[in-house]
MARVEX-768085 format. One record per residue (C-alpha): residue in one letter; x, y, z. Coordinates in steps of 0.05 Angstrom, whole numbers, padded with zeros to 5 digits, always signed. Example, Ala and Ser with C-alpha at 12.3 -4.5 7.8 and 13.67 -1.06 7.14 Angstrom:
BEGIN
A+00246-00090+00156 S+00273-00021+00143 
// end
This chain:
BEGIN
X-00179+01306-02168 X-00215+01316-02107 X-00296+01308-02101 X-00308+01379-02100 X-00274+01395-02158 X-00292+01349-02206 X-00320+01381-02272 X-00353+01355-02335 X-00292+01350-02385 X-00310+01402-02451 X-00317+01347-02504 X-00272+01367-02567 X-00296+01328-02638 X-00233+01303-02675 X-00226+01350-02740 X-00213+01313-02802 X-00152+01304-02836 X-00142+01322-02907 X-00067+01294-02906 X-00009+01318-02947 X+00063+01354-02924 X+00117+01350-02884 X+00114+01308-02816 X+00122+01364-02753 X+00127+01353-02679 X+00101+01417-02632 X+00175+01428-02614 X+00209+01427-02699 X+00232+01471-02729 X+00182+01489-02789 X+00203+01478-02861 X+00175+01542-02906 X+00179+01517-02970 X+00145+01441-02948 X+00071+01436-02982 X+00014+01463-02944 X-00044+01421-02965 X-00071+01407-02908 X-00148+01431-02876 X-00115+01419-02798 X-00064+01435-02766 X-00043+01486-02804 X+00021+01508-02806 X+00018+01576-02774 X-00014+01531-02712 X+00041+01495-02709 X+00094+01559-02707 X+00044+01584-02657 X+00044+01520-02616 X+00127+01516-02618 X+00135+01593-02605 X+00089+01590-02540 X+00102+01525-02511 X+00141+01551-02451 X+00102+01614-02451 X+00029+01564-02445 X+00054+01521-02393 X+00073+01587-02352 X+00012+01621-02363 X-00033+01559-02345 X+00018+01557-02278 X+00039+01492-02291 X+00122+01517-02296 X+00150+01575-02270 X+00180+01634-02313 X+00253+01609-02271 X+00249+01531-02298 X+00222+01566-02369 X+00295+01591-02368 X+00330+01535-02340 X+00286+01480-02384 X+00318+01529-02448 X+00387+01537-02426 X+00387+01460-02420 X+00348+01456-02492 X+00407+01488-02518 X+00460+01459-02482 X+00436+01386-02490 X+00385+01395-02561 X+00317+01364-02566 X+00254+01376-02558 X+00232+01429-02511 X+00172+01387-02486 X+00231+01333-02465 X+00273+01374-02441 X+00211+01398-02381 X+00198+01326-02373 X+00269+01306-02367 X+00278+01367-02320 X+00215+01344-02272 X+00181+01405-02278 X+00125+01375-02321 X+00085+01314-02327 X+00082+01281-02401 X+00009+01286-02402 X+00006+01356-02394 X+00035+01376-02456 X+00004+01329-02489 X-00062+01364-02467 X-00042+01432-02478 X-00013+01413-02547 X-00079+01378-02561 X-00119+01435-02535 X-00085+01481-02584 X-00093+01433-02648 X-00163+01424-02634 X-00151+01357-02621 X-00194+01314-02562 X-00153+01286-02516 X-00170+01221-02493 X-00151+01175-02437 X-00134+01105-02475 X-00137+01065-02409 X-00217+01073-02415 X-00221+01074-02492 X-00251+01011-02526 X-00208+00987-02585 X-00251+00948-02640 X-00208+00892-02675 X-00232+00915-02753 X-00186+00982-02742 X-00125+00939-02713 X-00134+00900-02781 X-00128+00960-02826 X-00063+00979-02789 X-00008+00927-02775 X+00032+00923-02715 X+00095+00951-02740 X+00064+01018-02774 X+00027+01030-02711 X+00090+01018-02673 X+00132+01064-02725 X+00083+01121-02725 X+00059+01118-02657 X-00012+01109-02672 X-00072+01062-02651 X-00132+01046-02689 X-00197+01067-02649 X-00248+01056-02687 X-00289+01037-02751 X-00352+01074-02781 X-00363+01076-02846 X-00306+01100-02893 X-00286+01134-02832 X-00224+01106-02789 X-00210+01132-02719 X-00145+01140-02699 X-00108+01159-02636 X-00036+01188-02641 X+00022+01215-02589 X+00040+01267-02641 X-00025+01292-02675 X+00028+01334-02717 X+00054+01282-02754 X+00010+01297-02821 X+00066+01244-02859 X+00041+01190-02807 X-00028+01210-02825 X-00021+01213-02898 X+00010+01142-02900 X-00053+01121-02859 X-00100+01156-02907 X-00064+01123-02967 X-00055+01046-02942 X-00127+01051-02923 X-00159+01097-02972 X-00200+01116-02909 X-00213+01184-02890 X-00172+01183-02823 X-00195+01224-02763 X-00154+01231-02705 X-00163+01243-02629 X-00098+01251-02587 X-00063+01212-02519 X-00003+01214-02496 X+00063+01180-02533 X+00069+01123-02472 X-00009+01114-02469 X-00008+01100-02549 X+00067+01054-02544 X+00025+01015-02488 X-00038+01004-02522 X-00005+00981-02583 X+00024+00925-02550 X-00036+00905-02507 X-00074+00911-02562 X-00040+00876-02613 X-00014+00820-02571 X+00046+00813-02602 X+00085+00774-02545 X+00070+00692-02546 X+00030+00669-02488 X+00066+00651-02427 X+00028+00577-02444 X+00063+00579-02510 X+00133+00586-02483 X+00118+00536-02432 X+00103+00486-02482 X+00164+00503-02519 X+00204+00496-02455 X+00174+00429-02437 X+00181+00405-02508 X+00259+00406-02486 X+00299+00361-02446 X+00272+00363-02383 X+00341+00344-02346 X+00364+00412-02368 X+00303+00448-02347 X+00309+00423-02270 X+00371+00466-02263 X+00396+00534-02272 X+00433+00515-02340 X+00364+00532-02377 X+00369+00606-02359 X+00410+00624-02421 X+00355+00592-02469 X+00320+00640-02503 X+00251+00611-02487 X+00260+00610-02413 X+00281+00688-02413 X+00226+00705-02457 X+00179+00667-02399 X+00210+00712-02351 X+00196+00776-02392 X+00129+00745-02408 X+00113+00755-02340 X+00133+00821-02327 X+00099+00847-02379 X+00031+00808-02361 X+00046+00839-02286 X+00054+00918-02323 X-00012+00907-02372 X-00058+00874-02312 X-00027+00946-02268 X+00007+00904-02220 X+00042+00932-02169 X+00078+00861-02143 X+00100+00792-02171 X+00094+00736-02131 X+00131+00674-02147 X+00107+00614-02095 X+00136+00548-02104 X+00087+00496-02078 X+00095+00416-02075 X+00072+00408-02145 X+00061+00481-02180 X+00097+00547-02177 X+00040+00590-02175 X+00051+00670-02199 X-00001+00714-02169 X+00008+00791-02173 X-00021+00845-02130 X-00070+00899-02162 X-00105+00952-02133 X-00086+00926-02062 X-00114+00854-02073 X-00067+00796-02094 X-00105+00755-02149 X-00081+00685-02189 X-00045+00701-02255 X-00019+00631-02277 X+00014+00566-02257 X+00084+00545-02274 X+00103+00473-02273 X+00148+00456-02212 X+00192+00430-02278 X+00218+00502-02292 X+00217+00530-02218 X+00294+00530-02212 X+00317+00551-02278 X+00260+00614-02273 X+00286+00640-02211 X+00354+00637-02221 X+00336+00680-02295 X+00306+00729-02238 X+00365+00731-02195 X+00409+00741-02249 X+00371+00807-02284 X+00367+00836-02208 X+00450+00817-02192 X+00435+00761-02136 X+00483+00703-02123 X+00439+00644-02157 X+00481+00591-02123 X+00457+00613-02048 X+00387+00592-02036 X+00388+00585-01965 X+00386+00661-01942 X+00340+00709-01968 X+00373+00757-02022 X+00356+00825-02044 X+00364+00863-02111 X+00341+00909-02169 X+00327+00905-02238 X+00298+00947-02292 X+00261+00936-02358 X+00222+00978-02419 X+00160+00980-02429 X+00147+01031-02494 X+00175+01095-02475 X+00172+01068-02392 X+00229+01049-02350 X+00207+01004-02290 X+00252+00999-02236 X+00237+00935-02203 X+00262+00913-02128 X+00266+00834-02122 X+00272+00807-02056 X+00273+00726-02049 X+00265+00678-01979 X+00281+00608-01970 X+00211+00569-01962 X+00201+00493-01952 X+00191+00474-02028 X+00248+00524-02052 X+00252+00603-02055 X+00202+00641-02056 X+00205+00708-02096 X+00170+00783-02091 X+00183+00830-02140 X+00154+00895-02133 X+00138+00944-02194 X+00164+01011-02187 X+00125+01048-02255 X+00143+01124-02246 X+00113+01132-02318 X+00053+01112-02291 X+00047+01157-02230 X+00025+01225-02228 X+00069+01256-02168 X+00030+01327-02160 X-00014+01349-02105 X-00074+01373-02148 X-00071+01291-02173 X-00086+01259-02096 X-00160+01261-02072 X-00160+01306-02022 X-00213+01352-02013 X-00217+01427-02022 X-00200+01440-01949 X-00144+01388-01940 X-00107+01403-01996 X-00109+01488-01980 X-00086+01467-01916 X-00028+01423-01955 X-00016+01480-01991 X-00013+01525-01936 X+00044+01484-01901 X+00089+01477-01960 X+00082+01549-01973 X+00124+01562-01899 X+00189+01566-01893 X+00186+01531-01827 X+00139+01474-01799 X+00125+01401-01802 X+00077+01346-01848 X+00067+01276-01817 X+00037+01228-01856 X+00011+01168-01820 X-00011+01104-01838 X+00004+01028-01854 X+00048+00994-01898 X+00019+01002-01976 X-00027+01059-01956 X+00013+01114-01998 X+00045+01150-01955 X+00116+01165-02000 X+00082+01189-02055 X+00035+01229-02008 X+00107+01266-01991 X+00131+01266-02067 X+00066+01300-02080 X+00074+01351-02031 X+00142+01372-02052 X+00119+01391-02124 X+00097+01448-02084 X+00164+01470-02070 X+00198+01513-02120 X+00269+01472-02127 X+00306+01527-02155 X+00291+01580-02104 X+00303+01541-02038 X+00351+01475-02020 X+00312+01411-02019 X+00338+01340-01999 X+00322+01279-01983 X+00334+01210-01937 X+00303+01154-01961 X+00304+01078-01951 X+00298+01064-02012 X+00298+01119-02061 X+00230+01106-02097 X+00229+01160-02155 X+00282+01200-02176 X+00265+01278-02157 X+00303+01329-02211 X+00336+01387-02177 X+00332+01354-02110 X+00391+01319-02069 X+00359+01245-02057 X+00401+01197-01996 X+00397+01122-01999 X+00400+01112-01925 X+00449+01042-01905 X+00444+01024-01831 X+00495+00970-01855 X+00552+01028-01861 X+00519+01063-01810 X+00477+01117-01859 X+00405+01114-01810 X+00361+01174-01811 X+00392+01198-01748 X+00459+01204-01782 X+00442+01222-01847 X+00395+01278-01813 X+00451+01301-01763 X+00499+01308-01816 X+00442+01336-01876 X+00431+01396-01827 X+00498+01421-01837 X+00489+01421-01913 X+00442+01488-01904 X+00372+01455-01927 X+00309+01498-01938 X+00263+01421-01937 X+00273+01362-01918 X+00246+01296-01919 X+00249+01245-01884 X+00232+01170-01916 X+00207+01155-01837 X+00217+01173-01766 X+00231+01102-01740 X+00272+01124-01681 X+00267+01162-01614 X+00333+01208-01636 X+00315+01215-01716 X+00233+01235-01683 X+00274+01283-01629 X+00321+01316-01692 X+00258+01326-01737 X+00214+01364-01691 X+00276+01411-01671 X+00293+01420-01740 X+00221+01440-01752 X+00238+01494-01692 X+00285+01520-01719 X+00266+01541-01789 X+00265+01484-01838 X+00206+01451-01869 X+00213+01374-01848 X+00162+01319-01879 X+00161+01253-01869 X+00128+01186-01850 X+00101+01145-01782 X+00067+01081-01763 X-00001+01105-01738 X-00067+01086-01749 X-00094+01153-01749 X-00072+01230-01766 X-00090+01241-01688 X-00045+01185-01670 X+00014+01213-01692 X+00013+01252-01625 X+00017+01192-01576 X+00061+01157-01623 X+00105+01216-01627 X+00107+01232-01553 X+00115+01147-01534 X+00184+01162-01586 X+00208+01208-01535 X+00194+01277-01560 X+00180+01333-01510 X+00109+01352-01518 X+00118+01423-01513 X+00173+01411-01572 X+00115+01385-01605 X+00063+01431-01593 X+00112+01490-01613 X+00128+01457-01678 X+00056+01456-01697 X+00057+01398-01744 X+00002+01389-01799 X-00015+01309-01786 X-00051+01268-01847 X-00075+01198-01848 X-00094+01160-01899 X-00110+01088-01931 X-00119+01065-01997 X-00173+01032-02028 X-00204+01004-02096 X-00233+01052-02136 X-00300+01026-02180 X-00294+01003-02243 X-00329+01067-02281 X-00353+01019-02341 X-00386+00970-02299 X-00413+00995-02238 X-00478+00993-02218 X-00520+01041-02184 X-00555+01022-02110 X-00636+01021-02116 X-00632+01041-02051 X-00578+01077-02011 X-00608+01091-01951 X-00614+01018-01929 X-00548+00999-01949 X-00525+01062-01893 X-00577+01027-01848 X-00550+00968-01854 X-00480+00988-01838 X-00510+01030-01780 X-00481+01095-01822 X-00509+01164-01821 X-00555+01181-01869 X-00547+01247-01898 X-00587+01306-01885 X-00591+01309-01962 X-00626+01249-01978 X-00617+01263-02049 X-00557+01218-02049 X-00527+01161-02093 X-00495+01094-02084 X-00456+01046-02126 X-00440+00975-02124 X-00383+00937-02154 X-00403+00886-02212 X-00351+00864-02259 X-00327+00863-02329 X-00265+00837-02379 X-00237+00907-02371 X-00232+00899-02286 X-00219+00833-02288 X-00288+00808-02268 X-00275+00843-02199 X-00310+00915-02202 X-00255+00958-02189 X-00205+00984-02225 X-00148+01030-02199 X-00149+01068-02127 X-00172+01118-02093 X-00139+01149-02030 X-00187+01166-01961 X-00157+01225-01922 X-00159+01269-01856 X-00131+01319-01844 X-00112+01359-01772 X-00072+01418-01767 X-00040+01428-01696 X-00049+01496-01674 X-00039+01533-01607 X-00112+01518-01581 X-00083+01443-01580 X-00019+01454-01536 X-00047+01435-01465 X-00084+01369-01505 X-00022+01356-01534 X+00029+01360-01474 X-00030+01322-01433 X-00028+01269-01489 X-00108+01272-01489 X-00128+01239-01554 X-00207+01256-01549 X-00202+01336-01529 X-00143+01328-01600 X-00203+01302-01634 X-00256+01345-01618 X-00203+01409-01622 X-00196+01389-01691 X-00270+01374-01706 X-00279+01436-01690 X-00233+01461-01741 X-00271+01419-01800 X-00241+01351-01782 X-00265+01302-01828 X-00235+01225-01811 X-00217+01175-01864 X-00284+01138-01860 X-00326+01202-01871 X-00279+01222-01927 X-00284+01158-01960 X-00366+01148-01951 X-00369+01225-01990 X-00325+01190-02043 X-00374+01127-02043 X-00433+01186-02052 X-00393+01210-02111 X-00388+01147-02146 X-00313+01131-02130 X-00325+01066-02091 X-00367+01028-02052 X-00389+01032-01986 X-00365+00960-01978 X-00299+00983-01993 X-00292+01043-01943 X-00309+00993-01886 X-00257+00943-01915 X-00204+00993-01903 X-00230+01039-01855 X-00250+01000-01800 X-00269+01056-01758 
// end
């Protein structure tokens, strides 16, 4: 959500259940003769709710009336739920429905990552029945027990509550995945990775030096142990570092790599060979670096995971990085662009023709920048594909390429022979190359839509960079590209930050500009258990934004950055710094942190 748009969220209080009847999902069919004493949902609700699923979603613009009809030819062809079927399709986001369904049962939705879970509920409720029903204990007061559910139709789920507590049970509703996830953070139902050490160590420690430990059950479990410590503590990397007399494992979140535990040197080999065997590496080759994948569940999650090891003095070091899709949000209205940059997003992926760069280092977002963007394009109605090194998320509808320079698949020939398969959009994974850079731009000429990717520091530098590739610059100017850069940084912890006494000297003593405004607010990072001590807690993205128009084409084929600049000041301009000092003025981060990642 951007700054502009942010709202106060309408409040909804959780209606109490009076439980009896038959359990119902929004998408079941509806049993007439089932009992009927229940105060809320009622029954006619839930017809309501399953007749005018499709036709809510439509109406609130979130589907079109084309993938209403596609998502219920597939319903009918493959069965289940409709709400699945959408999801399954890529034409909506879980949470969505979950909203909408929530909305219409008069049900508050809530957003579990933020909620605080007191331990007397988790004791009225074990693990399993919270596991079976889908349900987590909020919440204590009185003979009243709060209760958060994926399906806040299930009145048999609540029933069973109401009767093994003898509570009167309210409920508030979050998505299935949110509640499967909670339950197991919550609950802490996996043995601590010092546990299974112990148990390892307890062993014979000849047989824990080598690789034939890998099929004991305990050293798997320390494996999964730490992937699932890496998905609850939101990290996006595993690093596995053998050192002289530790292996340390430190995972990245938010951008920042931080300590997660120590492994004894004892179990370094037998650990990373369990790793190279889950990803399909050869664990007798340590002396060149390997590559491969691997998967696991979390709840109702798939994470893809991409494992990449390198010889180091005191044995292999090993990266895995996290690839959650449940856990990403790939639509444009999601990013934090501002009012202005995202119409003129909007405006580009609305043309048939044209060209989106996104610029920026390694880590700074840039792919799912370009996924984001092409959940503006309507699938059905035009031909979308894609070249990609590697394929990150997999895009329904839309024709994804692995590229392999290995067999000879690069952008350039991938691109050369793609244009031959009649594409509407296309993009690009990155323009790495003077002849893929030189093939983009034309095919932007000649009416396709072409996105993709470039190593720039700036949205303005995309120009030089492109013209130092080798493209013409009136090729360039013609093709009129809209050029965003961007950079990622930590977003404040919203349960712990603290607000600045005084702003104005903290922009003082930055040399920053104070606002005409000075009715302004600043916030510092402070630290709690839920951030992990460090005051942040997820990210948030800084932006600008330039399109290229025909006021820039002498600037452009002159290759002069400053008249680019000022052309596109002049057009409302913002850069990444000044975007990302109005987010620190709307409580999103710190100053501190724009200057850490914007450095001019």
């Amino acid at each position: 959500m951007s700054v502009e748009d942010q709202d106060e969220p309408t409040r909804i209080e959780p209606a109490p259940y009076v439980a009896g009847g038959a359990g119902l999902g929004p998408d079941d069919e509806i049993d007439r003769d089932a009992p009927t004493q229940i105060n809320e949902p009622s029954l006619s609700s839930i017809r309501s709710v399953r007749k005018l699923l499709g036709n809510r979603l439509v109406e609130a613009n979130v589907i079109s009336e084309d993938e209403l009809k596609l998502s219920l030819r597939e319903q009918q062809r493959a069965g289940g739920k409709l709400g699945e079927v959408l999801e399954r399709l890529g034409f909506v986001q879980h949470n969505i429905i979950s909203s909408i369904l929530a909305q219409d049962a008069g049900s508050e939705m809530v957003d579990l990552d933020h909620a605080i879970i007191y331990p007397e509920g988790l004791d009225l409720i074990p693990y399993r029945e919270a596991k079976k029903r889908n349900l987590i204990p909020l919440a204590v007061e009185g003979n009243m027990l709060l209760i958060a559910m994926g399906n806040t139709y299930d009145v048999v789920a609540i029933d069973a509550i109401q009767r093994r507590t003898g509570m009167d049970v309210q409920v508030v509703a979050a998505t299935p995945r949110d509640v499967d996830e909670t339950i197991e953070r919550a609950y802490n139902t996996t043995a601590s990775i010092e546990d299974t050490i112990d148990l390892l160590l307890q062993g014979d420690d000849e047989k824990v030096l080598d690789e034939g430990a890998v099929s004991e059950a305990p050293m798997v479990r320390l494996a999964d142990q730490i992937l699932m410590l890496a998905v609850r503590e939101r990290a996006t990397d595993v690093h596995i570092e053998p050192d002289e007399l530790v292996v340390r494992i430190r995972f990245r979140v938010d951008g920042t790599i931080r300590q997660a535990t120590v492994i004894p040197n004892v179990l370094k080999l037998a650990l990373i060979a369990v790793f190279k065997i889950k990803s399909g590496m050869d664990i007798t080759e340590k002396r060149i670096p390997q590559d491969g994948r691997t998967s696991f569940q979390v709840g109702q999650r798939r994470i893809d995971v991409r494992v990449s090891s390198l010889p180091t003095k005191y044995g292999e070091n090993m990266v895995l990085r996290l690839l959650d899709k449940g856990a990403m949000t790939l639509q444009l209205d999601a990013l934090d662009f501002s009012r202005r940059d995202r119409r003129m997003v909007n405006q580009t992926m609305d043309s048939s023709y044209g060209m989106l760069i996104v610029s920026g280092p390694t880590g700074a977002g840039k792919t799912t920048t370009l996924y984001s963007a092409l959940d503006c394009v309507n699938a059905l109605e035009r031909s979308v594909f894609t070249l990609e090194d590697p394929i990150e998320y997999d895009l329904p509808i839309i024709r994804q390429t692995q590229i392999n320079e290995e067999i000879g698949l690069s952008f350039a020939a991938g691109l050369r022979t793609l244009l031959r398969q009649d594409p509407d959009v296309i993009m690009l994974g990155e323009m790495r190359d003077t002849e893929t850079a030189q093939m983009a731009v034309r095919a932007a000429l000649t009416g396709h839509l072409v996105l993709s990717t470039l190593h720039a520091n700036t949205a303005i530098a995309s120009i030089p960079r492109l013209l130092d590739m080798g493209v013409e610059p009136y090729l360039l100017a013609a093709a009129q590209p809209l050029l965003i850069g961007q950079r990622l940084g930590r977003r404040l912890c919203d349960q712990c930050r603290e607000l600045v006494t005084d702003p104005q000297e903290v922009l003082e003593a930055h040399n920053l500009p104070i606002p005409a405004n000075d009715d302004f607010h600043l916030y510092t990072a402070k630290g709690c258990s839920r951030c992990g001590e460090t005051g942040y807690r997820g990210r948030v993205a800084f932006y600008e934004v330039a399109k290229v128009t025909q006021s820039f084409n002498e600037a452009v084929i002159n290759n002069d950055t400053l008249v680019l600049e000022s052309l596109a000041r002049s057009e409302g301009f913002r850069s990444m710094r000044e975007d990302g000092l109005r987010k620190a003025m709307a409580g999103m981060t710190s100053v501190e942190e724009v200057l850490r990642v914007v450095s001019t």
